[in-house]
C-alpha positions in Angstrom: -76.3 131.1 -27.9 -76.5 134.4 -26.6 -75.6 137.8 -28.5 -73.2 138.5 -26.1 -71.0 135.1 -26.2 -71.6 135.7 -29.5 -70.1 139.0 -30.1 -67.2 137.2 -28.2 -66.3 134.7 -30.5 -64.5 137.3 -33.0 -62.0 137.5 -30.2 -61.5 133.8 -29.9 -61.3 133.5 -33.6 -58.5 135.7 -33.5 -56.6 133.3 -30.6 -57.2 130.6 -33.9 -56.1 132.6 -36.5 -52.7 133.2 -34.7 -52.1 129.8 -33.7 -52.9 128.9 -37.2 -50.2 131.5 -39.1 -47.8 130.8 -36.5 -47.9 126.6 -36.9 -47.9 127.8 -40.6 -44.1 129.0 -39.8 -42.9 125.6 -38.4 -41.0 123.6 -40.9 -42.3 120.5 -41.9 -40.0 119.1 -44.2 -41.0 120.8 -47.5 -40.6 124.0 -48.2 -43.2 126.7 -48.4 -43.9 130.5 -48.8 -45.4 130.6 -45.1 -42.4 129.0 -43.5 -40.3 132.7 -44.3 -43.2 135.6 -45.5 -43.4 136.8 -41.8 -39.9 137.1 -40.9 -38.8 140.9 -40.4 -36.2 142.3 -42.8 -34.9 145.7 -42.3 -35.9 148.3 -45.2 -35.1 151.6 -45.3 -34.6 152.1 -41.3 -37.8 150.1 -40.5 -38.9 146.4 -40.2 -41.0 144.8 -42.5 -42.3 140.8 -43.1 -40.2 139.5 -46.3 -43.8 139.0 -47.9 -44.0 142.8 -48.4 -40.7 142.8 -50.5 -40.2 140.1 -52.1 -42.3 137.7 -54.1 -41.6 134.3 -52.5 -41.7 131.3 -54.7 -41.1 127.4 -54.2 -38.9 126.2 -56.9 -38.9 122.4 -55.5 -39.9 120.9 -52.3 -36.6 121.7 -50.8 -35.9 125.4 -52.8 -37.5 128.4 -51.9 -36.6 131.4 -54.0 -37.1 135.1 -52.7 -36.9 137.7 -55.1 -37.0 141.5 -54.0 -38.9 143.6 -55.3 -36.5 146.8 -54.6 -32.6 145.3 -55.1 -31.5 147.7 -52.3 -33.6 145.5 -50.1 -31.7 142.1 -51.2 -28.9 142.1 -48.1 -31.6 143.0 -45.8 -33.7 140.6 -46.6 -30.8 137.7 -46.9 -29.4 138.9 -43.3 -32.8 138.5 -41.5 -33.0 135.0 -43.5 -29.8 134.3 -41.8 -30.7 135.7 -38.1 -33.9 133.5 -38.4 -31.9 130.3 -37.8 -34.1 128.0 -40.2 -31.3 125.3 -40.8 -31.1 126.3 -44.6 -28.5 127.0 -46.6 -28.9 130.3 -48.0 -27.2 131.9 -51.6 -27.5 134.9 -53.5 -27.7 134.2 -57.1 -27.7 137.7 -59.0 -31.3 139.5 -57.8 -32.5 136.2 -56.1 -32.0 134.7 -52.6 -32.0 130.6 -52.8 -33.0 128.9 -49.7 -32.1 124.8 -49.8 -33.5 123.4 -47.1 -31.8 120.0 -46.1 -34.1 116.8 -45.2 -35.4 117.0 -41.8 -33.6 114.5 -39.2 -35.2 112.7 -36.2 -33.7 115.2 -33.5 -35.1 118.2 -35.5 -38.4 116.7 -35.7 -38.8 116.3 -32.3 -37.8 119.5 -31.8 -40.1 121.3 -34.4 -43.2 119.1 -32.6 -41.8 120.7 -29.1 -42.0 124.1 -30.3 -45.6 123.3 -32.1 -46.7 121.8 -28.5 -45.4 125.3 -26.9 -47.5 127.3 -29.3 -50.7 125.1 -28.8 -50.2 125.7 -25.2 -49.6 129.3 -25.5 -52.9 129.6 -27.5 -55.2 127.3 -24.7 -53.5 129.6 -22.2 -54.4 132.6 -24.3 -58.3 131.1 -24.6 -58.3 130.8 -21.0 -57.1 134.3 -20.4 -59.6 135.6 -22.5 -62.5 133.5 -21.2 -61.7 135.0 -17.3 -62.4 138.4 -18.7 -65.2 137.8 -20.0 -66.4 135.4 -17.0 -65.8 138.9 -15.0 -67.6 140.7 -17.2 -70.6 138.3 -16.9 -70.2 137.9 -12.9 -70.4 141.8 -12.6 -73.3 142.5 -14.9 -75.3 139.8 -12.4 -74.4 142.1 -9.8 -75.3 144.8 -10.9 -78.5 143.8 -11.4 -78.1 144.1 -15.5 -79.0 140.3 -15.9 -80.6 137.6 -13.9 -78.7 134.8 -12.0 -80.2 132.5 -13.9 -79.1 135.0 -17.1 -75.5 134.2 -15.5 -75.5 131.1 -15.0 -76.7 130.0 -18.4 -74.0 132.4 -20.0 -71.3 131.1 -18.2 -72.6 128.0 -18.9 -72.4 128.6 -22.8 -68.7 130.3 -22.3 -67.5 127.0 -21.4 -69.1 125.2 -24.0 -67.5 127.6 -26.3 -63.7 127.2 -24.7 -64.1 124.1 -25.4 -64.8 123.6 -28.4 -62.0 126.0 -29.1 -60.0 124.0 -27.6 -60.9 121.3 -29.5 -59.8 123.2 -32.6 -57.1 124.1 -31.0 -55.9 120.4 -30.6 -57.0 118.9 -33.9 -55.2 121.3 -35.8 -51.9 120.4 -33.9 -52.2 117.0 -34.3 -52.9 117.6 -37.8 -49.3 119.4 -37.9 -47.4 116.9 -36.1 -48.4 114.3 -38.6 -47.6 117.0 -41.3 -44.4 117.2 -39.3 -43.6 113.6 -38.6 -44.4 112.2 -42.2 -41.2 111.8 -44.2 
């Protein structure tokens, strides 16, 4: 592979890496850290993820517990817990927030597996996007004269090899969440 697709691939990795934290978020049933730490909570006048004032623990597999670092920060952090519409019922108990999460029904499922097919789209669209720029990028060094055709074609040739493989990932780690999502 050339050093130039190469030097490419951090940006693609990045695509993955966002698609990965944000299928993290969906709720599969069971409760976990990763499901809350990156909603923003208001502190002090600016907005922060939960993760960076609270310590977020899982009591159970349907108990989360979010305890704030700062107790000023405890209505802030329970009012964005509320805005983020997770279907859990939500108590303050002293210092701590308790999140209870109810058992996931058929109709939420399929709606949680809707909005993971969204993201999966978002991030082949997101692949794509980036691929075009630097398909542009190779077209105009050819003319230019910077590389050969032949340079081109093999490049672009590699780029597409490298989508879709990407895409690959892409796919296999949502249907590795919608089994996730769909097992009871």
């Amino acid at each position: 592979m050339s050093d130039y697709i190469v030097r490419q691939k951090g940006e693609f990795e990045k695509i993955i890496e966002f698609f990965k934290k944000e299928i993290g978020s969906l709720r599969i049933g069971r409760a976990t850290p990763s499901l809350i730490e990156n909603i923003q909570a208001e502190s002090y006048g600016a907005m922060l993820p939960i993760i960076h004032l609270a310590s977020i623990t899982v009591q159970d597999t349907k108990t989360i517990i979010v305890q704030p670092w700062d107790k000023n920060n405890l209505k802030g952090v329970e009012k964005a817990l509320q805005n983020a519409d997770l279907g859990a019922n939500i108590s303050i108990d002293g210092n701590v927030i308790r999140l209870s999460l109810p058992p996931l029904t058929e109709e939420t499922r399929k709606n949680v597996i809707k909005k993971l097919h969204q993201q999966a789209e978002e991030s082949k669209v997101s692949l794509r996007s980036k691929r075009e720029k630097v398909r542009e990028t190779i077209i105009s060094q050819e003319k230019n004269k910077e590389i050969s055709e032949d340079e081109k074609f093999k490049l672009l040739e590699e780029l597409d090899e490298l989508i879709k493989n990407y895409n690959e990932k892409v796919r296999e780690l949502s249907e590795k969440k919608e089994e996730e999502i769909m097992t009871i």
